[in-house]
C-alpha positions as a LaTeX table, in Angstrom:
\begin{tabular}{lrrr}
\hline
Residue & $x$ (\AA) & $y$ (\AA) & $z$ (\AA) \\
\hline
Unk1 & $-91.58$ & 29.34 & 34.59 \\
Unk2 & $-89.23$ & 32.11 & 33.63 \\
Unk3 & $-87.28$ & 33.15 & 30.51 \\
Unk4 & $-83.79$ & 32.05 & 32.20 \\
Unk5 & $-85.22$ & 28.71 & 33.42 \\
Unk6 & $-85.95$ & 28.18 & 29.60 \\
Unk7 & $-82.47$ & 29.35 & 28.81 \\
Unk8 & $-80.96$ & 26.51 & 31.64 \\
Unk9 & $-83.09$ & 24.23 & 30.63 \\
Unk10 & $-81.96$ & 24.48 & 26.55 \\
Unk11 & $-78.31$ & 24.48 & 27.56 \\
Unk12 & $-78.01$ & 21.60 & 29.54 \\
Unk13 & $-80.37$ & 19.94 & 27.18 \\
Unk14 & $-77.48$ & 19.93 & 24.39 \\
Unk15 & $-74.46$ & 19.73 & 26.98 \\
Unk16 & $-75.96$ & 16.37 & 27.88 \\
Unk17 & $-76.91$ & 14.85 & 24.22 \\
Unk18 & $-73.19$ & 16.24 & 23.71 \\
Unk19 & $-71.19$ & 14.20 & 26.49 \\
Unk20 & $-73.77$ & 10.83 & 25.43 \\
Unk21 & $-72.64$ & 11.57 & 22.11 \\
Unk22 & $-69.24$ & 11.54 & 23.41 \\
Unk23 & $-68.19$ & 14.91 & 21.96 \\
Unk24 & $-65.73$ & 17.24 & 23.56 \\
Unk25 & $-67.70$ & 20.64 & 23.61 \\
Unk26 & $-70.03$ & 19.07 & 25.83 \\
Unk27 & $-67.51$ & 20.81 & 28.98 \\
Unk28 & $-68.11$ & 24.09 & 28.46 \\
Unk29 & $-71.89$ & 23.92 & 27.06 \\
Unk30 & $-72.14$ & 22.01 & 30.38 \\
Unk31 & $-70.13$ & 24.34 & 32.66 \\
Unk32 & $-72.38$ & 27.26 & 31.64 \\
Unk33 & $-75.40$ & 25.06 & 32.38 \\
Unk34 & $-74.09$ & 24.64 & 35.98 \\
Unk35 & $-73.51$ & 28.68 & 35.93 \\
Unk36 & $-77.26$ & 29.21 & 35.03 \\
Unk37 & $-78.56$ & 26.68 & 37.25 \\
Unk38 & $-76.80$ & 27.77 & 40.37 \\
Unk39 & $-78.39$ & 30.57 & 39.78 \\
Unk40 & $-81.81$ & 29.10 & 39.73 \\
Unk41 & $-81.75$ & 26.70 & 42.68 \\
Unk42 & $-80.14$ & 29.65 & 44.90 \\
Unk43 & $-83.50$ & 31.34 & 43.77 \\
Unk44 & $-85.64$ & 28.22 & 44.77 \\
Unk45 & $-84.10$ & 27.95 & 47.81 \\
Unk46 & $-82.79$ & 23.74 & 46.34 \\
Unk47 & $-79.07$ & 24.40 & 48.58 \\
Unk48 & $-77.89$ & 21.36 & 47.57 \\
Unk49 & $-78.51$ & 21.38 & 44.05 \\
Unk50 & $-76.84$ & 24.85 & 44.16 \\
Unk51 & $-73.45$ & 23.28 & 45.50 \\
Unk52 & $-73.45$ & 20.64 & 43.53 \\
Unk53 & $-73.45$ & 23.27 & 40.55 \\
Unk54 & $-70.16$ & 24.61 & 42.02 \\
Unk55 & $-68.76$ & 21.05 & 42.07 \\
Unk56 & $-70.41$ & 20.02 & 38.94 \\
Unk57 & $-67.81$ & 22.61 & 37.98 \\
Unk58 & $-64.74$ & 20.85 & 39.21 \\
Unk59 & $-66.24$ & 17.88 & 37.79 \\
Unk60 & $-66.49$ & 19.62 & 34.19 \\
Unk61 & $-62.72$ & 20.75 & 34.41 \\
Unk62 & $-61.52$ & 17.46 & 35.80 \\
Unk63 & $-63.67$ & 15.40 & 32.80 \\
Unk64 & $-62.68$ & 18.04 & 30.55 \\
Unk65 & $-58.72$ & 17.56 & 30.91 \\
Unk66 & $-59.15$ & 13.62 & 30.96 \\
Unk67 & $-61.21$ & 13.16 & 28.09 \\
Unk68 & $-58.38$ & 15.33 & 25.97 \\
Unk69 & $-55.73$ & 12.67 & 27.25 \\
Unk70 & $-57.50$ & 9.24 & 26.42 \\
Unk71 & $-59.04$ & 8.89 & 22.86 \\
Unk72 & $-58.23$ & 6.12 & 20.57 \\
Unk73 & $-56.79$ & 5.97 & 16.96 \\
Unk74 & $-59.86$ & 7.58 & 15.68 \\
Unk75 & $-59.71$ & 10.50 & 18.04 \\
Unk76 & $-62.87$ & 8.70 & 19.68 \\
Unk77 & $-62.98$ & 8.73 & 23.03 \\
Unk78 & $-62.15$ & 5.56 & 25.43 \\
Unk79 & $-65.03$ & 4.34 & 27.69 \\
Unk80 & $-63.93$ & 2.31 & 30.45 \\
Unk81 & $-65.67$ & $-0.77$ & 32.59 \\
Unk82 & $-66.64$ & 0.42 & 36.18 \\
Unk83 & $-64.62$ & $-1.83$ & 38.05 \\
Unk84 & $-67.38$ & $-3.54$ & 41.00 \\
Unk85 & $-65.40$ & $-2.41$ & 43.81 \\
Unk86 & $-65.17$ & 1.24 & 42.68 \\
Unk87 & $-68.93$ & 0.90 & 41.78 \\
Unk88 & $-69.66$ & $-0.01$ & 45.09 \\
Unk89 & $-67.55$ & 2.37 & 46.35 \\
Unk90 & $-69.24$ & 5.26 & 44.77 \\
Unk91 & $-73.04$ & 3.91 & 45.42 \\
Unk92 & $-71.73$ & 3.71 & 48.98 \\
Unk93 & $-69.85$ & 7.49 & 49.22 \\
Unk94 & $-73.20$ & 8.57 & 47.53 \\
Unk95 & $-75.75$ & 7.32 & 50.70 \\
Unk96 & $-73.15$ & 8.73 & 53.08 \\
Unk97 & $-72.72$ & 11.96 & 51.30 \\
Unk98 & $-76.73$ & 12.52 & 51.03 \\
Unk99 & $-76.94$ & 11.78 & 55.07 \\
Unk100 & $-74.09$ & 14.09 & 55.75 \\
Unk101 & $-75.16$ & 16.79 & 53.14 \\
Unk102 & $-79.78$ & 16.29 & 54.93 \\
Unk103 & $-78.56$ & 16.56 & 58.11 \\
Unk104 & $-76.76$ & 20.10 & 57.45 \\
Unk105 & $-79.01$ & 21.87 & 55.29 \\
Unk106 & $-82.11$ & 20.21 & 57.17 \\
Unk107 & $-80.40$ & 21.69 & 60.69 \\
Unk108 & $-78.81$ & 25.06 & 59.23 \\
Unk109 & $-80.61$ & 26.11 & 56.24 \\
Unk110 & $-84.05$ & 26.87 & 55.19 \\
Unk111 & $-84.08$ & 24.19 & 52.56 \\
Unk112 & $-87.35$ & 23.52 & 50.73 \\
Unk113 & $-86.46$ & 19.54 & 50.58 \\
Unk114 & $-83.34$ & 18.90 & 52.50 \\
Unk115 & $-83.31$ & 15.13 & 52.07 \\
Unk116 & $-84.38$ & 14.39 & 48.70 \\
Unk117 & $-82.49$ & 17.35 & 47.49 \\
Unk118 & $-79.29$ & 16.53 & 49.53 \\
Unk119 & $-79.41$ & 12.42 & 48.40 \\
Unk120 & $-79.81$ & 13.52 & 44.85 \\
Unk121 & $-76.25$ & 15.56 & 45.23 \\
Unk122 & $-74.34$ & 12.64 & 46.57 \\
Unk123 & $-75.18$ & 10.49 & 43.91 \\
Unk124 & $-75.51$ & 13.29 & 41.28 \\
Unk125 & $-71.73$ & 13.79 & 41.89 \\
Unk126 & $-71.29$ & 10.05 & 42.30 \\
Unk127 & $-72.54$ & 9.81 & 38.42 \\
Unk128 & $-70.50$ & 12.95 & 37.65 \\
Unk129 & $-67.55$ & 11.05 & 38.49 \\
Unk130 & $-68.46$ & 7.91 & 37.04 \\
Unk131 & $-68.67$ & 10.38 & 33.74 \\
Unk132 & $-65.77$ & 12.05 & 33.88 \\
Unk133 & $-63.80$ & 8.45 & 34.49 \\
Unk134 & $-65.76$ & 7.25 & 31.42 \\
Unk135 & $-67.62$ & 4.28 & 32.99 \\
Unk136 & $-71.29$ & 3.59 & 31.04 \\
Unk137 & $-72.40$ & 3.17 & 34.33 \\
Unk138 & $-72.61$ & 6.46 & 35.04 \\
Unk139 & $-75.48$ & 6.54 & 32.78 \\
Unk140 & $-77.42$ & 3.91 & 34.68 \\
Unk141 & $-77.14$ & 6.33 & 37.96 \\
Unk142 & $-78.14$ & 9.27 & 36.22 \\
Unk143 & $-81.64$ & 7.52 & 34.54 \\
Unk144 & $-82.36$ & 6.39 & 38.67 \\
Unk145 & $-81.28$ & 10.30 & 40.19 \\
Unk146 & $-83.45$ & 11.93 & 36.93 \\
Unk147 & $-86.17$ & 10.25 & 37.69 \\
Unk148 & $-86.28$ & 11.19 & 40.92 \\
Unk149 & $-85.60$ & 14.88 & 40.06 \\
Unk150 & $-88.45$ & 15.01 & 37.95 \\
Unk151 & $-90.76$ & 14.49 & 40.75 \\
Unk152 & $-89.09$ & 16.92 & 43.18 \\
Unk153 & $-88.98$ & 19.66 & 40.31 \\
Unk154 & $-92.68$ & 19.37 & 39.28 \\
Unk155 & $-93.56$ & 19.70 & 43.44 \\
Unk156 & $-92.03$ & 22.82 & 43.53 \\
Unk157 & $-93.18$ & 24.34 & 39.86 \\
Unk158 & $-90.30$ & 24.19 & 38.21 \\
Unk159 & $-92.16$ & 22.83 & 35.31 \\
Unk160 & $-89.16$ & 23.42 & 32.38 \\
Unk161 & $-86.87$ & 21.84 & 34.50 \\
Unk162 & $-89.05$ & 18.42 & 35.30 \\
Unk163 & $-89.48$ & 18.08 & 31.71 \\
Unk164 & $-85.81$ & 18.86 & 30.74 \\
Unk165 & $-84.77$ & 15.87 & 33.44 \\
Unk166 & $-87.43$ & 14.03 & 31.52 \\
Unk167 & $-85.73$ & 14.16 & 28.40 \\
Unk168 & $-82.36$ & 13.69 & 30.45 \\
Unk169 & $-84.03$ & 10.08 & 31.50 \\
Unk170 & $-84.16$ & 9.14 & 27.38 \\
Unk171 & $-80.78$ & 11.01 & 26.81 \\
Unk172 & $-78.94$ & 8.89 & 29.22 \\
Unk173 & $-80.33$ & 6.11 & 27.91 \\
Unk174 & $-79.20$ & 6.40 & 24.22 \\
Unk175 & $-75.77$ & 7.30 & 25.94 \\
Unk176 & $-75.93$ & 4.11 & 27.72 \\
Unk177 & $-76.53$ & 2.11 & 24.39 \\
Unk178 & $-73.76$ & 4.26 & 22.80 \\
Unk179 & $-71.26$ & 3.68 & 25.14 \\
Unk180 & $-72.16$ & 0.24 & 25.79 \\
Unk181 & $-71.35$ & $-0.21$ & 22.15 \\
Unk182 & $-67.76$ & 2.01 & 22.44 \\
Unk183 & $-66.78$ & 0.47 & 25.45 \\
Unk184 & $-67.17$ & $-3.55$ & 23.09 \\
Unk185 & $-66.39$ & $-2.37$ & 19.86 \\
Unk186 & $-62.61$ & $-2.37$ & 21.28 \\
Unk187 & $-62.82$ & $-5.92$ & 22.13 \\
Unk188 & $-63.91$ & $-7.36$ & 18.83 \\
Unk189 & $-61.18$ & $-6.01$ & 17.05 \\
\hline
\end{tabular}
C-alpha cells in the first residue's frame, strides 16, 4: 500500500459516485483516475489494466462530448435502453477481446495474470461503452467485472484498490437504481 495508491484509489472513488449520480464532472475526475492508475498497474506489472487506462481515456472524451449533447428539459441527462442485440453484441466483443488481449500478453509480456487481467479489459471497456452510450446496463457489467477485480487485486496486495472496487460493487449498484429510475421517469410523463 502506497501513498499514490491511496490517492487513485480516492479519485476514482468520487469519479464513479459522480457518473452514477449522473453529473458531468465525473470526465475529468475520472480521466485523472485513469492517469494515476496507469501508473500503478505499469508498476504491478497488470498490462492490461494499464491499456485499458489509455482507452478508458478515449472512452472519457467520447462519454464526455455525448453526455454535453443529450440532456433533457431539466439539463438532466438522458439514459437510454440497451437495445438486446447491441447487448449481445458487446458481451460477445468482450469474450473475444479478453482471448485476443490473454493470448498476447500471456505469449509476449511478463504479465502477473494474463487471463483474468486481459478478460476483465474486454468487458471493462465493454461497460465503458455501455456508459458512455448511457445504457443502465452498463452498471450490471461493471458489479460482475468488480467483483472479479476485487479478488485479483487482494492476490497481488493491492489492498486499497480491492477495497475501492468493493465500494465500486455498491456504487454501481445505487447507479443502477438511479438510472433505472431516469431511464422510466420519461415514460410516465
Amino acid at each position: 500500500m502506497s501513498l499514490f495508491e491511496i490517492v487513485a484509489v480516492v479519485v476514482s472513488f468520487v469519479g464513479i459516485w459522480l457518473t452514477a449520480r449522473r453529473h458531468m464532472l465525473c470526465w475529468p475526475v475520472c480521466l485523472a483516475a485513469c492517469a494515476l492508475y496507469f501508473k500503478l498497474f505499469r508498476d504491478e506489472k497488470l498490462y492490461a489494466d494499464m491499456a485499458l487506462q489509455l482507452l478508458f481515456g478515449l472512452g472519457i472524451a467520447y462519454g464526455w462530448i455525448a453526455w454535453r449533447g443529450d440532456r433533457d428539459a431539466s439539463g438532466e441527462v438522458i439514459v437510454r435502453p440497451l437495445p438486446p442485440v447491441e447487448g449481445l453484441t458487446g458481451l460477445l466483443a468482450g469474450a473475444l477481446g479478453g482471448f485476443a488481449i490473454g493470448w498476447f500478453t500471456s505469449h509476449y509480456t511478463d504479465a502477473a495474470l494474463p487471463w483474468v487481467d486481459s478478460m476483465l479489459t474486454s468487458f471493462s471497456l465493454v461497460a465503458q461503452w455501455w456508459t458512455a452510450r448511457r445504457h443502465r446496463a452498463n452498471w450490471l457489467l461493471w458489479i460482475v467485472v468488480d467483483v472479479i477485480y476485487v479478488g485479483m487485486f487482494v492476490f497481488k496486495g493491492l489492498y486499497p484498490t480491492a477495497v475501492l472496487y468493493a465500494a465500486m460493487v455498491g456504487l454501481a449498484a445505487l447507479g443502477y437504481v438511479d438510472w433505472r429510475k431516469a431511464e422510466r421517469e420519461p415514460l410516465a410523463a
